[in-house]
Gaussian input, Z-matrix of N, CA and C with variables (Angstrom, degrees):
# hf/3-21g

backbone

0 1
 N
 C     1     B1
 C     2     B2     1     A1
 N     3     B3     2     A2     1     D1
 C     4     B4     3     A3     2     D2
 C     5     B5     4     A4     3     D3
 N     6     B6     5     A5     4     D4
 C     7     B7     6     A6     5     D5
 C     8     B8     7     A7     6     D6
 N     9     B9     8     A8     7     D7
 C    10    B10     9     A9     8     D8
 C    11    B11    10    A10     9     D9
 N    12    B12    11    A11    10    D10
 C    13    B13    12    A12    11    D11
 C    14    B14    13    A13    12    D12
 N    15    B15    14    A14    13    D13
 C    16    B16    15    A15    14    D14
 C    17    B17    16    A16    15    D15
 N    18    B18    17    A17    16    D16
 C    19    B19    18    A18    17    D17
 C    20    B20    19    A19    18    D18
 N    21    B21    20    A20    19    D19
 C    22    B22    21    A21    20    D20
 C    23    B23    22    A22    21    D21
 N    24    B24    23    A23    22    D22
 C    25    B25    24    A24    23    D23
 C    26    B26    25    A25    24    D24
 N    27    B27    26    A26    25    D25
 C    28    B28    27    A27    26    D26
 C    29    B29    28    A28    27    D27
 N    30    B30    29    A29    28    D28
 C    31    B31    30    A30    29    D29
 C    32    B32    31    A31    30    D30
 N    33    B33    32    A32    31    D31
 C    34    B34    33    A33    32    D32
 C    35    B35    34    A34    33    D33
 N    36    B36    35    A35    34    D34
 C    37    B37    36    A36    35    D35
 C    38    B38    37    A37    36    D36
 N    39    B39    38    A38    37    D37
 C    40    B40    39    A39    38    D38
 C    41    B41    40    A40    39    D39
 N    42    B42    41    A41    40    D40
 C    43    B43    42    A42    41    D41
 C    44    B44    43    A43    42    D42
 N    45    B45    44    A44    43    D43
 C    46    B46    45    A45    44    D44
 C    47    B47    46    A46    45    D45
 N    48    B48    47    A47    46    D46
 C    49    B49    48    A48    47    D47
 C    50    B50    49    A49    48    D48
 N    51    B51    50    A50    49    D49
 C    52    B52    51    A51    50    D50
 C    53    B53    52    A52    51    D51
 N    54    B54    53    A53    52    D52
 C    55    B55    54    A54    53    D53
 C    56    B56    55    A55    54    D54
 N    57    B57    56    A56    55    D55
 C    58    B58    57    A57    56    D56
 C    59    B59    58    A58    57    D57
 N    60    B60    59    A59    58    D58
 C    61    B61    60    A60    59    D59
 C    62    B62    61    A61    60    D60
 N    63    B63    62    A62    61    D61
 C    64    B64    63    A63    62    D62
 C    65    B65    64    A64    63    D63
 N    66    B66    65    A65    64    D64
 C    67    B67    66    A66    65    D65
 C    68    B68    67    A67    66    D66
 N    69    B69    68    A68    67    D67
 C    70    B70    69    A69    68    D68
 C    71    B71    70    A70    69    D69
 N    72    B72    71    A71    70    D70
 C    73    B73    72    A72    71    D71
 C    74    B74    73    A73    72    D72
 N    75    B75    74    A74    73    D73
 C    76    B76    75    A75    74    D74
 C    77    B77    76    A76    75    D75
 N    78    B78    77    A77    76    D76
 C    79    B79    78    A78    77    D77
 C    80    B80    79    A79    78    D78
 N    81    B81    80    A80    79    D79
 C    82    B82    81    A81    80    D80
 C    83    B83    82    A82    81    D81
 N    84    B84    83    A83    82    D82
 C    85    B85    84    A84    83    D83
 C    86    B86    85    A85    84    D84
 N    87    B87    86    A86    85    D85
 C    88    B88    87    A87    86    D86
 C    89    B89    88    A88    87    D87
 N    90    B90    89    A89    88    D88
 C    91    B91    90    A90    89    D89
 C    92    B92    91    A91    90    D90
 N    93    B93    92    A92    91    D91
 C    94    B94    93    A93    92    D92
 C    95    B95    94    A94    93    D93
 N    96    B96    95    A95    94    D94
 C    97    B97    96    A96    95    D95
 C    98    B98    97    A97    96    D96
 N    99    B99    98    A98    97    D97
 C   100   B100    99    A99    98    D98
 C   101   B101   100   A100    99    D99
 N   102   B102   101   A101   100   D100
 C   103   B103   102   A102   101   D101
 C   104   B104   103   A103   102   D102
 N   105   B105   104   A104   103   D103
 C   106   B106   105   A105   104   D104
 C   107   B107   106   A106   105   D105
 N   108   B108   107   A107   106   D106
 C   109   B109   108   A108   107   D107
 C   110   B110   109   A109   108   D108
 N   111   B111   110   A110   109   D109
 C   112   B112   111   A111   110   D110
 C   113   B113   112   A112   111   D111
 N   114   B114   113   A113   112   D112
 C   115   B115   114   A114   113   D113
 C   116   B116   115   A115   114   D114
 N   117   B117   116   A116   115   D115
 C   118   B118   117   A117   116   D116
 C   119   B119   118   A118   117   D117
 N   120   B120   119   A119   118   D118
 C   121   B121   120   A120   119   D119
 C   122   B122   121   A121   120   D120
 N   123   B123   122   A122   121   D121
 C   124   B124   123   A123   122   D122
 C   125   B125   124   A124   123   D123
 N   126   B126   125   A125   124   D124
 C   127   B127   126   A126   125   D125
 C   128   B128   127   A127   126   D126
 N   129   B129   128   A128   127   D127
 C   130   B130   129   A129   128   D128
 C   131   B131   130   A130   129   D129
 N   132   B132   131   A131   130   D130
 C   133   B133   132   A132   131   D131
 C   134   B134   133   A133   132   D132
 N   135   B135   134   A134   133   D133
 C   136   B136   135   A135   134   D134
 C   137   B137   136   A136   135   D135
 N   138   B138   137   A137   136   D136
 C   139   B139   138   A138   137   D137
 C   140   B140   139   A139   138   D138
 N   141   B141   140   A140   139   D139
 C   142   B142   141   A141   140   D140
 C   143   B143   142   A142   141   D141
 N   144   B144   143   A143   142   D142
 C   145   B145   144   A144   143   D143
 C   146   B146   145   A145   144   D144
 N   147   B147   146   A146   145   D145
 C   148   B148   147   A147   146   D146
 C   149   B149   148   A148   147   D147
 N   150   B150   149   A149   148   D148
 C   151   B151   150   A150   149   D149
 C   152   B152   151   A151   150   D150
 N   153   B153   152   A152   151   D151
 C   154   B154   153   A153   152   D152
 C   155   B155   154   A154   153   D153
 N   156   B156   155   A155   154   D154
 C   157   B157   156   A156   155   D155
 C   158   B158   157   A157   156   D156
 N   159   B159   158   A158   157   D157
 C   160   B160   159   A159   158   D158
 C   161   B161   160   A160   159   D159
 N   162   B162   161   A161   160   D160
 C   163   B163   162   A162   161   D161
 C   164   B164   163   A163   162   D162
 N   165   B165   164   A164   163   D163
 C   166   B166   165   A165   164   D164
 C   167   B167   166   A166   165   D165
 N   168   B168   167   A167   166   D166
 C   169   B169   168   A168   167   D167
 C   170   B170   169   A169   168   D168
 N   171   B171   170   A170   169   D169
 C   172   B172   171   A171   170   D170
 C   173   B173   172   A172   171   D171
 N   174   B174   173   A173   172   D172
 C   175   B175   174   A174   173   D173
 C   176   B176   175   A175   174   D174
 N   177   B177   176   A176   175   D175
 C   178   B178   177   A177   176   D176
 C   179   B179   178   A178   177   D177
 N   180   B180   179   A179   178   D178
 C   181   B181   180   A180   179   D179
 C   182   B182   181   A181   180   D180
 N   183   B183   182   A182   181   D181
 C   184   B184   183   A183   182   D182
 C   185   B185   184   A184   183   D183
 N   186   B186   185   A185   184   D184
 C   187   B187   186   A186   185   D185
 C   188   B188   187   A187   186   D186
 N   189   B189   188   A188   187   D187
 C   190   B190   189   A189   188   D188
 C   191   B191   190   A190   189   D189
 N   192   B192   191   A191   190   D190
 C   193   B193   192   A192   191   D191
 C   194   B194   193   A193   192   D192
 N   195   B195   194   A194   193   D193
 C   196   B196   195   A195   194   D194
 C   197   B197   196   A196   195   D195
 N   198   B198   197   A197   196   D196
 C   199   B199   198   A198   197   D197
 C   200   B200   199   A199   198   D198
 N   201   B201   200   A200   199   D199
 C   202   B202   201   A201   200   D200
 C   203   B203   202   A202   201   D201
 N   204   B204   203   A203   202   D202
 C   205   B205   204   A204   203   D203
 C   206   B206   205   A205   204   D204
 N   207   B207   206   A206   205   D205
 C   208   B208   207   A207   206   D206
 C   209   B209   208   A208   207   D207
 N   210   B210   209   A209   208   D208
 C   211   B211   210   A210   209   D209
 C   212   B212   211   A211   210   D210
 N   213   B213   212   A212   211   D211
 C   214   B214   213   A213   212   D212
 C   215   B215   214   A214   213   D213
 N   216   B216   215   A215   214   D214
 C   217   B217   216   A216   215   D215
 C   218   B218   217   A217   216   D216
 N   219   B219   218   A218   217   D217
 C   220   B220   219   A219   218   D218
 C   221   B221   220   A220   219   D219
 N   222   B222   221   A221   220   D220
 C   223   B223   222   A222   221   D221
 C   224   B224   223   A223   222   D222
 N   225   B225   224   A224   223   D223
 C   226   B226   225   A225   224   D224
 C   227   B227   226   A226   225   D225
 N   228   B228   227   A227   226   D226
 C   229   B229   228   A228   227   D227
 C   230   B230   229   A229   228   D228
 N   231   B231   230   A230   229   D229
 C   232   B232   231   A231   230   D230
 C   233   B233   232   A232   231   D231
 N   234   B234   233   A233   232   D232
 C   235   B235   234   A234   233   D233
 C   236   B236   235   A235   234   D234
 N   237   B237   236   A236   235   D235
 C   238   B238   237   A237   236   D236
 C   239   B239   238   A238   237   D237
 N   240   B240   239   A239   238   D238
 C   241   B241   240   A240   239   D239
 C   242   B242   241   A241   240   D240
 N   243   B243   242   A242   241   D241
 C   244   B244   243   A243   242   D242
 C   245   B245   244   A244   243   D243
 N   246   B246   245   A245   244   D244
 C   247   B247   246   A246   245   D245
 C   248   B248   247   A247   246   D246
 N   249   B249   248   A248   247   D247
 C   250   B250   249   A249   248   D248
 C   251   B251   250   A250   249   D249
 N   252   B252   251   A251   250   D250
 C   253   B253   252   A252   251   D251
 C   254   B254   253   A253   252   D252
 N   255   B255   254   A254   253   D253
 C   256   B256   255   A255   254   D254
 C   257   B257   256   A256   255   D255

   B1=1.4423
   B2=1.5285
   B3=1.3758
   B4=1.9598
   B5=2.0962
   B6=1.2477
   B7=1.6268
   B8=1.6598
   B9=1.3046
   B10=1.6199
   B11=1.4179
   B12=1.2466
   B13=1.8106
   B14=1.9885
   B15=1.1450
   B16=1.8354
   B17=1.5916
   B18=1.1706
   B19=1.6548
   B20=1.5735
   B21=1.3308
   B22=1.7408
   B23=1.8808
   B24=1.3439
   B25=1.9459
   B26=1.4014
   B27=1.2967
   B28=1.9735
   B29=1.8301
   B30=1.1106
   B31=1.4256
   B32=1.4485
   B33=1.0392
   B34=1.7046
   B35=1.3913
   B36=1.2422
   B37=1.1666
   B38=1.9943
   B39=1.6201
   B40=1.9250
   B41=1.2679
   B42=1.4309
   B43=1.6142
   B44=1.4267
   B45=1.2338
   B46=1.2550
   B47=1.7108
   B48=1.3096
   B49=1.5987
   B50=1.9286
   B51=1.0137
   B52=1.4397
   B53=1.4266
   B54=1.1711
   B55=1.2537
   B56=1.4761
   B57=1.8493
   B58=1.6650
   B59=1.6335
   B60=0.8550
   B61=1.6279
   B62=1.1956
   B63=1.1830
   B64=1.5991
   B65=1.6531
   B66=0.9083
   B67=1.7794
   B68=1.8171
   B69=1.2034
   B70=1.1669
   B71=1.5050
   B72=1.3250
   B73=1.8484
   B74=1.4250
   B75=1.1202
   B76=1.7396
   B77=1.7728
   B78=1.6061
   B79=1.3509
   B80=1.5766
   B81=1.0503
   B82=1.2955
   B83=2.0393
   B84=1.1591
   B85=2.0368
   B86=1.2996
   B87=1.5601
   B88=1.4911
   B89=1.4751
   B90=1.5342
   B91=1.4991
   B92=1.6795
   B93=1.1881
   B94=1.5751
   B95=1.7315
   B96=1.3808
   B97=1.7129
   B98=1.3463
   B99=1.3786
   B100=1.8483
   B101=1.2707
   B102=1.2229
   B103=1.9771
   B104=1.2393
   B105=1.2857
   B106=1.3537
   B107=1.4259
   B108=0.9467
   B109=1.3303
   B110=1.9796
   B111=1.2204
   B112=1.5878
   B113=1.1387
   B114=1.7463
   B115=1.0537
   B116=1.5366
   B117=1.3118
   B118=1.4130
   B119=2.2239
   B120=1.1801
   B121=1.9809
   B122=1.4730
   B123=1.1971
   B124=1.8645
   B125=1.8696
   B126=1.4704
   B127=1.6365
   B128=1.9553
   B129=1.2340
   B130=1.8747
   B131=1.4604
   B132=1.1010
   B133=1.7955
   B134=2.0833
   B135=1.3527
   B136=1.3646
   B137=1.8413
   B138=1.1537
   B139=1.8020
   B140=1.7622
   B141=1.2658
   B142=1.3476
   B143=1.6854
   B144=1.1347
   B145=2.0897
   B146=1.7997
   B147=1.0775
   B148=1.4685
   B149=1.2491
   B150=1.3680
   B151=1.5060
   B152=1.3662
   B153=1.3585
   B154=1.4522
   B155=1.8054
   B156=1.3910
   B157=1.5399
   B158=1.6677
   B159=1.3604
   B160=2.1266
   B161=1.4001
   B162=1.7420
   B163=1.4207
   B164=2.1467
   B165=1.1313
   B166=1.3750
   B167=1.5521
   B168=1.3715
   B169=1.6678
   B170=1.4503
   B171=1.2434
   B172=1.6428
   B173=1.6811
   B174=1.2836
   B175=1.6050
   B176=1.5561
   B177=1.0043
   B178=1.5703
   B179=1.3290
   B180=1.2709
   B181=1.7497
   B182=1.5917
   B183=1.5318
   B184=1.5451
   B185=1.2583
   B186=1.4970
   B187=1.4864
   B188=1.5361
   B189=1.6103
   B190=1.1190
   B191=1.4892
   B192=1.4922
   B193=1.3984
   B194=1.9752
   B195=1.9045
   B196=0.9013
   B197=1.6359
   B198=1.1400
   B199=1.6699
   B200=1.4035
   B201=1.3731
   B202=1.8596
   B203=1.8666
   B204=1.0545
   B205=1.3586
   B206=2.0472
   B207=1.7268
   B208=1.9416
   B209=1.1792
   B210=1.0729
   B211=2.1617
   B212=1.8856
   B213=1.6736
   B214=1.5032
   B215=1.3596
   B216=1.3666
   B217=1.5546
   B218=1.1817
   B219=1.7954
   B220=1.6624
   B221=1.8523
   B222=1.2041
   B223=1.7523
   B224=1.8325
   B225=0.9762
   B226=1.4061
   B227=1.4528
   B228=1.0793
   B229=1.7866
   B230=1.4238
   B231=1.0051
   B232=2.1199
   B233=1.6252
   B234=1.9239
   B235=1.6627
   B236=1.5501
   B237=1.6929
   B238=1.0519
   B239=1.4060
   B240=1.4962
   B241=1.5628
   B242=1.5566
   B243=0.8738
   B244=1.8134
   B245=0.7711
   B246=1.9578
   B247=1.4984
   B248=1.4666
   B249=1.2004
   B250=1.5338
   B251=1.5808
   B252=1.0328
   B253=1.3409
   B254=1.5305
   B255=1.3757
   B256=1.4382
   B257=1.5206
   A1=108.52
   A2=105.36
   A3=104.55
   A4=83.08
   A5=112.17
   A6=139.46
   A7=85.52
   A8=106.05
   A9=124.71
   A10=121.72
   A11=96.42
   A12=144.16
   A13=93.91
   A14=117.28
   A15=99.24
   A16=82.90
   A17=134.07
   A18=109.27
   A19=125.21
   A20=97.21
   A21=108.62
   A22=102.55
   A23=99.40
   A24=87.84
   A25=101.50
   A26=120.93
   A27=122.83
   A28=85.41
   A29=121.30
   A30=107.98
   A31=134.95
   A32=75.92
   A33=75.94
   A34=109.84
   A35=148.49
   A36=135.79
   A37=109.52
   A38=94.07
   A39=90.97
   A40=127.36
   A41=114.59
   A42=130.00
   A43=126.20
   A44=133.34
   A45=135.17
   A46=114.80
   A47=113.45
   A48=122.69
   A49=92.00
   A50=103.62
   A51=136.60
   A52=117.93
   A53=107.05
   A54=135.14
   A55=114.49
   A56=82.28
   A57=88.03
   A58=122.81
   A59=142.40
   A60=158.87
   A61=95.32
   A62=142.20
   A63=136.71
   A64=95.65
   A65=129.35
   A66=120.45
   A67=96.31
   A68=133.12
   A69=113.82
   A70=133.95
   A71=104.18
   A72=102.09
   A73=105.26
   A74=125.09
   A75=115.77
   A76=111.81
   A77=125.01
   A78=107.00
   A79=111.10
   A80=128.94
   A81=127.60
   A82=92.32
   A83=93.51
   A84=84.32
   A85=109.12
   A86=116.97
   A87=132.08
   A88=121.91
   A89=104.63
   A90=124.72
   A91=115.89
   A92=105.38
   A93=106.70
   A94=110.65
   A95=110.64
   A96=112.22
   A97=97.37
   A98=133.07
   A99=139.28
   A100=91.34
   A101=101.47
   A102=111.58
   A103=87.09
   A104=89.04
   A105=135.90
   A106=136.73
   A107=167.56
   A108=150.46
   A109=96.05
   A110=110.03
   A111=109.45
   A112=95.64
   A113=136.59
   A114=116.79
   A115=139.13
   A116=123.82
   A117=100.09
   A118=78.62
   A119=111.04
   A120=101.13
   A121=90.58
   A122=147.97
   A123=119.59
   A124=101.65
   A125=99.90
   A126=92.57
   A127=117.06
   A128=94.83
   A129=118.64
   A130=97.50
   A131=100.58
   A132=101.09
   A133=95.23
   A134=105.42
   A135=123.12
   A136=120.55
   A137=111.25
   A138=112.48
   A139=102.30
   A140=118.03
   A141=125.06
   A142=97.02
   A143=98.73
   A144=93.63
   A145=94.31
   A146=130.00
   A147=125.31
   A148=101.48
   A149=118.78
   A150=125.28
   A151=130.71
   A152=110.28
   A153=148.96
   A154=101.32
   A155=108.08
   A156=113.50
   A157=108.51
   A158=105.88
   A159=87.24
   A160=121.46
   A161=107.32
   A162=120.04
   A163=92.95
   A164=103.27
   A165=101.40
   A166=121.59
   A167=114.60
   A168=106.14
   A169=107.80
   A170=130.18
   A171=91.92
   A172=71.96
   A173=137.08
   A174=131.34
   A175=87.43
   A176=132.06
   A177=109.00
   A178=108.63
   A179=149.53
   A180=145.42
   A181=113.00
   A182=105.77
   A183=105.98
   A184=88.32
   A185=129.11
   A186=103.88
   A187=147.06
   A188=98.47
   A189=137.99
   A190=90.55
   A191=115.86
   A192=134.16
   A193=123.19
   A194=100.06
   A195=103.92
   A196=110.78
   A197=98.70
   A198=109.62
   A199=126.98
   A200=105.49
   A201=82.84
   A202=108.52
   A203=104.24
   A204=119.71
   A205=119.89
   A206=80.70
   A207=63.90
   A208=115.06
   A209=97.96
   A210=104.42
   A211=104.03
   A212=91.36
   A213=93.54
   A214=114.04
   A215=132.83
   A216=134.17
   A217=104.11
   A218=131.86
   A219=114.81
   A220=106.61
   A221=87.03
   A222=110.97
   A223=100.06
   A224=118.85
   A225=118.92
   A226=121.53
   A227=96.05
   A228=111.01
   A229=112.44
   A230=101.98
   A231=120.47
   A232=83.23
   A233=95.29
   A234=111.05
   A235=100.57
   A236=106.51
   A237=123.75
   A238=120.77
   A239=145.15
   A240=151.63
   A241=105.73
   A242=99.83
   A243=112.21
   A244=92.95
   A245=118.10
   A246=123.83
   A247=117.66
   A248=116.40
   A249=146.75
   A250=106.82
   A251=130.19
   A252=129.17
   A253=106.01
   A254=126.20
   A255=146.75
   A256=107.96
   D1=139.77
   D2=-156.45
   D3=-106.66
   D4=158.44
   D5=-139.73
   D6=-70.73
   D7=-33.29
   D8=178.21
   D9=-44.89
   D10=-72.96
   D11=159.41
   D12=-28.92
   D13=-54.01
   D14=-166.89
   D15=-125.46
   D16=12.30
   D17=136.43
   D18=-70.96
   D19=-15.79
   D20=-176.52
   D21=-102.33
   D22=-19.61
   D23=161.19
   D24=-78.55
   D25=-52.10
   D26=-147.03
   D27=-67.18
   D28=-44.37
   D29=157.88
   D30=-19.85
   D31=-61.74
   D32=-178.31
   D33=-107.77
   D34=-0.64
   D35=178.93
   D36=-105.65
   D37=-10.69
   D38=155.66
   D39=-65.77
   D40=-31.66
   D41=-130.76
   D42=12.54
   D43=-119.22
   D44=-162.82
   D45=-66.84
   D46=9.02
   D47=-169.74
   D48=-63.46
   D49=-176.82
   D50=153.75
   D51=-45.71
   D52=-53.88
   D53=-161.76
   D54=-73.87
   D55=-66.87
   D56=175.83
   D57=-71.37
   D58=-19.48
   D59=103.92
   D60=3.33
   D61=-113.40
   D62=-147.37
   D63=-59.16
   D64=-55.50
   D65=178.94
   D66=-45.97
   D67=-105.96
   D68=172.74
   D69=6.16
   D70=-59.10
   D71=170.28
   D72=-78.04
   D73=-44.99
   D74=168.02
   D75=-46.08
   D76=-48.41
   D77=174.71
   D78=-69.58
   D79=-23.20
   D80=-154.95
   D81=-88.25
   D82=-51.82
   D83=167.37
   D84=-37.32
   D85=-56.83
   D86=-163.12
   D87=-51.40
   D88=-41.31
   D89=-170.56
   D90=-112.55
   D91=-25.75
   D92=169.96
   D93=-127.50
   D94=42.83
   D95=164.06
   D96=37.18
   D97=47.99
   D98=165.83
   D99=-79.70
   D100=168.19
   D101=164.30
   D102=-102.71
   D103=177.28
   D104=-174.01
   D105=-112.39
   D106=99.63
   D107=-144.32
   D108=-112.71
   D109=107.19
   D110=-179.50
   D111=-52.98
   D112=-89.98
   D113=-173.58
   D114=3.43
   D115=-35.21
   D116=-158.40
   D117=-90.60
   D118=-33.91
   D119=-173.61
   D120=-59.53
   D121=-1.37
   D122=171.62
   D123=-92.63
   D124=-10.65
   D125=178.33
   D126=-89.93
   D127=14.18
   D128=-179.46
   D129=-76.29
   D130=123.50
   D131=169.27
   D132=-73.68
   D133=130.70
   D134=-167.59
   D135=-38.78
   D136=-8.78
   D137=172.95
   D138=-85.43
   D139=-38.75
   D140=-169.76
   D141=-79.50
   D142=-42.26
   D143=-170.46
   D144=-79.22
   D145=14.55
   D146=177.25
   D147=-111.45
   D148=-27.34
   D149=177.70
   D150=-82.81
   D151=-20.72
   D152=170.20
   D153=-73.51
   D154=-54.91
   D155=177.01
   D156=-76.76
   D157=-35.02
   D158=172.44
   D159=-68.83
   D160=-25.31
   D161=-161.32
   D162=-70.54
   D163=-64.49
   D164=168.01
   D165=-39.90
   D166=-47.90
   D167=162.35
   D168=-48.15
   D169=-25.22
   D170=-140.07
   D171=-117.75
   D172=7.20
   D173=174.96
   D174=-96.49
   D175=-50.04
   D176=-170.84
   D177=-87.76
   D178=7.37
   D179=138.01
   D180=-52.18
   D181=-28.95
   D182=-166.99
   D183=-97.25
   D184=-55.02
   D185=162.48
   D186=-1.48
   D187=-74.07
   D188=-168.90
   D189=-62.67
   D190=-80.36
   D191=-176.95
   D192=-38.57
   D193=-44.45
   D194=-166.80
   D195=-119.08
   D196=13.43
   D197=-166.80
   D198=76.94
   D199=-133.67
   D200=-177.18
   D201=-112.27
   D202=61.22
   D203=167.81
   D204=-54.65
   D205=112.28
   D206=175.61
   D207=-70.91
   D208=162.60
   D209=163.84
   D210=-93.94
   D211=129.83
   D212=177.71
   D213=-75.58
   D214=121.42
   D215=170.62
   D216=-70.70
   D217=6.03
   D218=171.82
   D219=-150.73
   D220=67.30
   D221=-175.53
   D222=-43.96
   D223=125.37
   D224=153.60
   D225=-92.19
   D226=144.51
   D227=-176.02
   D228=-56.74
   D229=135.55
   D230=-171.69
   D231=-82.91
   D232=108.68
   D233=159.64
   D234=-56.68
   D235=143.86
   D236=151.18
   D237=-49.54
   D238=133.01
   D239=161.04
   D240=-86.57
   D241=140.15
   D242=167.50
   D243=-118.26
   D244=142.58
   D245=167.80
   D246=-86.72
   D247=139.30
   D248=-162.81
   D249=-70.69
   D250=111.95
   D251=-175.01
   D252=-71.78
   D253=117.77
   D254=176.43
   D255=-52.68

């Protein structure tokens, strides 16, 4: 699971915390060019503000890599494939 991937669970599985609030405005910068107010990532107890800082690594590599690709804030689950008998 990529830093992206469980910034968009801890999202939603905080809800109305502190927490889940600044993750939310962190995806919502991400996907709709919002600002940001730094302040509220120095009020992250330090595992979450590290997670907040990889998640941004790994949106501007795909950037970089993939152009300007949004990040989906509501990922659907990768269907299972069954292999196709030849």
């Amino acid at each position: 699971m990529t830093k992206l991937e469980l910034l968009i669970l801890q999202s939603r599985s905080l809800g109305d915390t502190s927490r889940g609030i600044t993750f939310r405005a962190v995806l919502r910068a991400l996907t709709e060019n919002a600002s940001l107010d730094l302040a509220h990532l120095y009020d992250l107890p330090y595992d979450d503000f590290e997670l907040v800082i990889e998640a941004f690594r790994e949106w501007r590599l795909q950037r970089y890599v993939y152009g300007a690709v949004a990040v989906d804030p509501h990922p659907r689950p990768v269907e299972k494939q069954t292999a196709v008998p030849a």
